[in-house]
N, C-alpha and C positions, 0 to 999 in steps of 0.2 A: 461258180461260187464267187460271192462280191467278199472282196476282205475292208475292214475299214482298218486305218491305222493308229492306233493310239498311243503312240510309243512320248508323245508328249510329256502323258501324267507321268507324276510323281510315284516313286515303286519304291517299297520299304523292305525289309527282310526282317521277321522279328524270332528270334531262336534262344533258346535257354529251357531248361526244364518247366519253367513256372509259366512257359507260354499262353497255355490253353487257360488256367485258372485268372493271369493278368490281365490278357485279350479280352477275356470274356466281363472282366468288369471294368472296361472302358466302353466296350459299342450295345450296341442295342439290341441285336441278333445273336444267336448262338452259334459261337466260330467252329462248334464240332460238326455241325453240318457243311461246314466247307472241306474240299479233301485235294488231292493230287488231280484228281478227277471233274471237282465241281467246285463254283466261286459263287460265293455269296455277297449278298448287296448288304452295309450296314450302316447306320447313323452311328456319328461323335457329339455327344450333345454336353451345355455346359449342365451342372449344378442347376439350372432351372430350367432344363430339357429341352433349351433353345439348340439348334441346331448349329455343329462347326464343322462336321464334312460328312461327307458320302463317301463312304469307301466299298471298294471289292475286297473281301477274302481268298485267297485259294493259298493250299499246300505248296511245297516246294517237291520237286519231285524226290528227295532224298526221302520226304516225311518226318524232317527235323527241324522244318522254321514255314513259320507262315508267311507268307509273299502279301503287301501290303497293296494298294492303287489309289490313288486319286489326283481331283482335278491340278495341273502344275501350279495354281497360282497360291495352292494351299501347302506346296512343299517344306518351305521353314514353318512355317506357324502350326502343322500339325505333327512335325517329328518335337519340336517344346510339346506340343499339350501332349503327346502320348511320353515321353520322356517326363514331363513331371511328376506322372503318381509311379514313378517305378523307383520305390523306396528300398524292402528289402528282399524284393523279388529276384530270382535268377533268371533273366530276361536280357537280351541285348538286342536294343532295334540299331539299327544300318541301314543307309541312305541306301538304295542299289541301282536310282535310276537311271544310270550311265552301264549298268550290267546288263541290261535287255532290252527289248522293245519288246512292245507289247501289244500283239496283231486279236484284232477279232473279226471270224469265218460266220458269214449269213447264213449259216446250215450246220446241220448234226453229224457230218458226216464221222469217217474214223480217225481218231485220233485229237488233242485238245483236251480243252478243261471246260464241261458244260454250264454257260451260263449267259443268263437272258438279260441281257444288258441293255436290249431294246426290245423290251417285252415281247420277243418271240425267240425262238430254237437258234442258238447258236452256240459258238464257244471259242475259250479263249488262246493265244499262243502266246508265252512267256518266252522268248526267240534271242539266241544273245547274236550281241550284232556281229554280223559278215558271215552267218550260216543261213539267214532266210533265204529258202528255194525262190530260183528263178522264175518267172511267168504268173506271179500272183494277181487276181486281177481284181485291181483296185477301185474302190468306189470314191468318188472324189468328194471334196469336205462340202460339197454345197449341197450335193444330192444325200450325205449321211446328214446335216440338217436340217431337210427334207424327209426323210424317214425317224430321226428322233422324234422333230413334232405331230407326224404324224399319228406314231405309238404313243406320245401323252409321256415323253420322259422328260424330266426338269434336270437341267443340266446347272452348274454353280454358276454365280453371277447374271443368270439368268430367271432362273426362277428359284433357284436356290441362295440361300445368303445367310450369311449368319443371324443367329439368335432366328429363325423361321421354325415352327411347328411343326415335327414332322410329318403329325397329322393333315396337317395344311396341303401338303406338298404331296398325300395320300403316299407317304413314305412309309406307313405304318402296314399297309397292307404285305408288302413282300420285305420291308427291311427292319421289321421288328419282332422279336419274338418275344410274347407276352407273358408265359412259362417258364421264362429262362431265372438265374440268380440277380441278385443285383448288379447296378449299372450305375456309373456317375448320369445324373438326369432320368432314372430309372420312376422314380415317384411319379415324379410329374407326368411325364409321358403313359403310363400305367393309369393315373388319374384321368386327364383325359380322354383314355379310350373307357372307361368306364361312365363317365361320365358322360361320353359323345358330344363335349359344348367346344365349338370353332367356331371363329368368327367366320372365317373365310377359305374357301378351298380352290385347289388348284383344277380349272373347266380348262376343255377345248374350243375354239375359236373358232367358226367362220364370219368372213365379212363379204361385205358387197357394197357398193357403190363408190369403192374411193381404195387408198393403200394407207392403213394407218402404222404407226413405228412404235416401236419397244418403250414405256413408257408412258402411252396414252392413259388418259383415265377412260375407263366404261361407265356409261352414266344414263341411267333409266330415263321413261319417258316425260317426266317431270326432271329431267336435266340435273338430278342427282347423283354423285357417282358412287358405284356399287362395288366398284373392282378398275382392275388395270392391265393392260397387254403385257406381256413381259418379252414375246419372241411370235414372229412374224417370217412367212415365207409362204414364197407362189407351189403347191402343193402337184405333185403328179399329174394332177388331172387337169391341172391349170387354174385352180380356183384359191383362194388367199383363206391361207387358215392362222391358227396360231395358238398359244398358251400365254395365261393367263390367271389370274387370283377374283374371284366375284365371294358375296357376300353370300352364305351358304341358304340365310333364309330369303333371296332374292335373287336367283338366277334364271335372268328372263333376256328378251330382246336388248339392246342396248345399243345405244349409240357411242362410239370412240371419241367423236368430237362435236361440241355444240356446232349445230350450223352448217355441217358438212357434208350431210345427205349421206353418208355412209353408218353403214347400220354392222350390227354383229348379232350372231347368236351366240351364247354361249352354252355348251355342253357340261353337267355337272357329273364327274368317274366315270369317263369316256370307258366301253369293257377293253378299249387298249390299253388306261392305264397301269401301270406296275403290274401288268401281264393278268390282270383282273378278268 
């Protein structure tokens, strides 16, 4: 069994009686399907349903506070935005990530919190530090960003960023629930999945004849550009893939750079996406 490590992000603890009903009108997903047992994916999005984090849900195993996650570099700036609508709520969020590490197992075996964090079967260990068992065997950070791009998962500052669609990012498929109560950026986001209008969505990448870098424009045959690389890596098999943003009414062949001989295709909701 490959464990990856994530003890990096950010890990919140949010407890008070008014938990479930506060939670629930800040993200985008419905926190009562998260439990001791299972952790759910959800969007922080502003007032105009731009996007401010990806977070995991899961229980705490008491069943008295929800254990928060996400990427580190969002640590202060999203304990303020959840800290500010908490008016007359009985709620109190706590920093906790210096309380755990936070491991995730490439398989279902016994025991964890089930959730598919790289759109397939695993789950997660909330672990406080200096009890993780000896002999874990670890996947190293080159090969787990090798297996992200390859399952079509957009990671922050990569493909992800603020004020981003979540739609865009096809974050709406597994981190939104469109049934649930209201949500700060609830309209909007609700609007466009009715509507179904996006400029651009997030495709999978292959390329060939050259190594193009994060950043590149993609740009049709008439040397227009339609989209852009966002994350690049030499893939299992040996062949150069990556992720990426194209325009939804135009995803076709493309080349990364005039003049270069190097070509891409792009793929639009790989079925690896958000476990799709």
């Amino acid at each position: 069994m490959k464990s990856i490590d994530l003890s990096t992000r950010a890990k919140f603890r949010l407890s008070g009686s008014d938990r479930v009903r506060y939670l629930n009108g800040q993200v985008s997903n419905d926190v009562t399907k998260a439990g001791v047992d299972c952790a759910i994916s959800a969007c922080v999005t502003s007032v105009k349903g731009g996007l401010e984090a990806l977070v995991w849900i899961t229980v705490e195993a008491d069943d008295q506070a929800f254990l928060i996650d996400v990427d580190a570099s969002l640590r202060e700036a999203l304990f303020q935005r959840l800290s500010k609508y908490m008016i007359a709520d009985d709620v109190q969020l706590d920093d906790c990530t210096e309380e755990y590490l936070l491991i995730h197992d490439l398989d279902c075996g016994s025991g964890g919190i089930v959730s598919e964090r790289y759109a397939m079967p695993g789950k997660d260990r909330w672990v406080i530090p200096g009890s993780l068992p000896a002999g874990t065997d670890w996947m190293s950070e080159f090969d787990a960003e090798i297996l992200r791009i390859e399952r079509g998962i957009p990671f922050w500052d990569h493909e992800l960023t603020q004020g981003l669609l979540p739609a865009e990012a096809l974050l709406d498929l597994k981190s939104v629930d469109f049934h649930k109560g209201c949500y700060v950026g609830q309209e909007v986001i609700s609007r466009i999945q009715s509507v179904g209008r996006i400029r651009r969505s997030l495709v999978a990448l292959a390329f060939s004849g050259g190594c193009p870098q994060p950043g590149w424009s993609l740009l049709d045959a008439a040397g227009k550009k339609t989209g852009e690389v966002t994350s690049v890596v030499e893939s299992s098999t040996g062949s150069l893939i990556g992720l990426g943003y194209a325009k939804c009414d135009l995803i076709v062949t493309a080349a990364a750079c005039p003049d270069s001989g190097l070509s891409c295709m792009a793929t639009k909701r790989s079925s690896a996406f958000a476990g799709e």
